[in-house]
Structures are given as C-alpha cells and as structure tokens.
N, C-alpha and C positions, 0 to 999 in steps of 0.2 A: 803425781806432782802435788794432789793437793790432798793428802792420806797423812795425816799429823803432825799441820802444820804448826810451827811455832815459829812466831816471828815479832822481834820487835823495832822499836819504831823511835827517829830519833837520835839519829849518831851524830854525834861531834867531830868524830876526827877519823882519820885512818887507825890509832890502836886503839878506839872504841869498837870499831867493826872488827876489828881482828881479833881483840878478848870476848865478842859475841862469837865468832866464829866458832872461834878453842873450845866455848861451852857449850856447841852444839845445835847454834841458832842459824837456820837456813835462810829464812827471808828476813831479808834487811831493811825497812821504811824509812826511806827521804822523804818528811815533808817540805815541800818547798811550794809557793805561789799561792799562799794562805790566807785565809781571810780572817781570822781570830789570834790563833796562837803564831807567837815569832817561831822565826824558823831558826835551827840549830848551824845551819851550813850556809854558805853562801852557794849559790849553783855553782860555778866554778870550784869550788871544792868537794863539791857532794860527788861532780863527773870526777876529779881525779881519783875518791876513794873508790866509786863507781870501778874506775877504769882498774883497780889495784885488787878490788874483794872480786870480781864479777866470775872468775875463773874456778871460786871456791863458795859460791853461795850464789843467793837469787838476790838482787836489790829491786827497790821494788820504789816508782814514786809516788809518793801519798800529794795528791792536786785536788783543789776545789776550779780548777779549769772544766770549762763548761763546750769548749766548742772546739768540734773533734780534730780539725785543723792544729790548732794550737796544742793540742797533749800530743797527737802525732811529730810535731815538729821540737817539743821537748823532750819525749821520751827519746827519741834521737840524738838531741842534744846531747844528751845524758847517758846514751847510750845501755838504755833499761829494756828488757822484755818484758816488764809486768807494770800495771798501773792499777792504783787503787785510789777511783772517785771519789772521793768526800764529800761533795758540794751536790747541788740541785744539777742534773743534768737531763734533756728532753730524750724522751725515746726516738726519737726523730735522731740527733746527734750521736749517738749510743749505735745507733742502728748503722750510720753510716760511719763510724770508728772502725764498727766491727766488718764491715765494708772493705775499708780503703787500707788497713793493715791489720787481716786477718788471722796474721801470727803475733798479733801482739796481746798478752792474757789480761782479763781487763778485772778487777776487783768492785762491784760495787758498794759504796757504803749504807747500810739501813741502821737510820737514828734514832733511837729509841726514846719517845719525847713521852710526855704527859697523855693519856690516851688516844694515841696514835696506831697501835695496833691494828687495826682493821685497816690503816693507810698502807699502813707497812706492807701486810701479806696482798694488797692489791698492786703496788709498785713491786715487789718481787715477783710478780707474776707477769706483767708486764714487760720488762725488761730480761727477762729470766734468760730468754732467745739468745741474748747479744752480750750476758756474763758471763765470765767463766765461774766465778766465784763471787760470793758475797761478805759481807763484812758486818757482825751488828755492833752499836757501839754507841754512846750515854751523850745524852744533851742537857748541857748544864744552863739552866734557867737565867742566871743571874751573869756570867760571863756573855753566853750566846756558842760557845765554846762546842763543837760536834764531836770530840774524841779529846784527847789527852787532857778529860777532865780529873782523873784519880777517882774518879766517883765509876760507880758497878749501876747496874737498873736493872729493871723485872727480867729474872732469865728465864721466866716465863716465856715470855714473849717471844725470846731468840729460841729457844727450846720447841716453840710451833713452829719459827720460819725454818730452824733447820730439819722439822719434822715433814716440813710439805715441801722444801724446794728439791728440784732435781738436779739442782748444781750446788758444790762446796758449800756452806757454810763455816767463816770462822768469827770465833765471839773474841769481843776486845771491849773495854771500860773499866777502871779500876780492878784488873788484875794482877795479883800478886804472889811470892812463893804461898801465901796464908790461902788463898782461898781460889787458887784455881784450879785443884784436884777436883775439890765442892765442883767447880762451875762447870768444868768436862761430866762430870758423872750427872748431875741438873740437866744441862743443853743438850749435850751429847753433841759438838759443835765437829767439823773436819781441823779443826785447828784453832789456835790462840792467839791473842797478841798481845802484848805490853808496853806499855811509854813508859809513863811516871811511877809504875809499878816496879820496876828494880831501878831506881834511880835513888843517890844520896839524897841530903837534904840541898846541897847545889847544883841538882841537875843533872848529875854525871853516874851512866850507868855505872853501879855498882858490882865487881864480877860475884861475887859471893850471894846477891841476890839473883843475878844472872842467872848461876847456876843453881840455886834450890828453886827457882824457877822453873828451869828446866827440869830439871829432874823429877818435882812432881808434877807436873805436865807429861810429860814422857811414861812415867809410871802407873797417871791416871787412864791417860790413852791405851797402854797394852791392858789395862784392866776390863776397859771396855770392850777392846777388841775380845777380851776370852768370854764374856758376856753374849758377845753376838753368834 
C-alpha cells in the first residue's frame, strides 16, 4: 500500500479528482478542520466526491483534529480509511485511535521547522507504534502555515527520518514536476505529495503539471528501486 506513493492534496470538485485519477494519482488529500489554510471543499462536498472517487483511489483526510473521538467520528463521516494528522496530537490519543479503530490507516505529519531536527527524530520514534506512515513537510515562519506552503526544507532531515524509521515515510513541501525526481533520489522517501505544486496561478490543479509530475515521480521511483 504504501510502495510509491504519490498523492496529492487539495481537490476542488468531483472532475479535479477524476483528472488526478486519469493521471495516475492514487491518494487523494481533503484538507478539511484546519487551522491555517482555507479549505478547498466544504465537508459535505468533500463526502460526496468521497463517495464517487473512493471505488477507484484512496482519499485520504488531511485534519489538524487532535482527539481521537472526533477524527474517528469524521473519518466516518466522510466515509475515509486513511487520515493524515497535521496538527499536534498526544501519544496518549494516537494510542487510543489506533485502539478503538484499528483498521483505520493513520498518516502522521513531521514539520520540518527551523532546528527542529533532533525533536523530530524523537516524536517519530515515539509514535512510530500507532503510525502506519509518516509525512514530512515545511513550516513557513511568517504564515504559521504546516504544509501547502509551496516552500521545500532541508531534505536532509526527511532523508534521516526516512532512513531510521520502520514505517513508510512520504516527503511533501514545495514539490513540483521540477524538482521531485531530485527529492526521491535525495530522501529516498516511500512516496510524494503535492498541493500547490501542480496548481495554476488560481488554484486549480493543473492536468499538464499533474502529469509531468507524475511521471517523474514514477520514473524517479523505478530508478531507485533498480538501485536497491
């Protein structure tokens, strides 16, 4: 499941998901219950495209919900098997998410701030138990912003957590068709993600960026695999 991933983040409507689909992108990201950036959907629309992609892809909801009650009770909503944390959340709640709906695949997010590093590789280690996968991704100083900054950060850093952790790692921050071949063969991540990275200048995923996105994603990946 989680053997190269590419997934982006972000859809508008029902034929935004469905031109990701055509081009190849499996995991689909609803932000919705945010605390920085607006959201693209309303929940009621996010469950009906939910309900329309879900038979031909993974969706996936991107929450800075923090208490495991509440993401159990929207991920239902929404009718999702996979959630990706974005926000502060205790090992304590983490523990009993992974508890109380053990089929549900949990993403966690690691923010890659201003010397943060050494925080970082101790919170993946900690929670490591109750992830199935991780997520690294760029905190922009001046918004407050934890992902779909357009901004990239040290892939240094994600290139150690995805060297010591024992579960998925995928890299996401300011990736684009330009530079995410670079960023697979740098991290050597289990997968990618993109928001603002194939989008026009209004917002709206681009299919032409989609797919040279995809594509050298995809081509980066089998490179490495013949590497290994």
């Amino acid at each position: 499941m989680w053997r190269n991933v590419i997934q982006i983040a972000g859809v508008k409507s029902l034929e935004e998901a469905e031109m990701l689909i055509a081009n190849g992108v499996e995991f689909i990201g609803f932000p919705l219950r945010l605390t920085v950036n607006a959201e693209d959907t309303t929940e009621e629309e996010a469950r009906e495209i939910i309900k329309q992609i879900k038979s031909k892809s993974k969706p996936v909801l991107i929450t800075y919900l923090s208490n495991h009650k509440e993401i159990i009770d929207f991920c239902e909503f929404l009718n999702v098997g996979i959630v990706q944390l974005h926000g502060e959340i205790s090992r304590e709640e983490l523990a009993k998410l992974k508890e109380v709906k053990p089929e549900l695949k949990i993403i966690k997010s690691l923010v890659v701030k201003q010397n943060n590093a050494r925080e970082l590789l101790k919170t993946l280690k900690e929670l490591e138990p109750y992830a199935d996968a991780f997520i690294t991704d760029t905190f922009d100083p001046e918004t407050k912003a934890e992902g779909a900054t357009g901004k990239t950060h040290d892939w240094n850093i994600s290139a150690e957590l995805a060297r010591i952790s024992a579960k998925p790692v995928i890299l996401a921050g300011g990736l684009t068709q330009a530079n995410v071949a670079e960023a697979i063969r740098k991290v050597k991540p289990d997968g990618v993600d993109s928001h603002t990275g194939v989008e026009d200048k209004d917002g709206n995923k681009n299919p032409e960026k989609v797919k040279a996105f995809v594509d050298a994603a995809k081509k980066a990946f089998a490179e490495l695999s013949l590497r290994v």
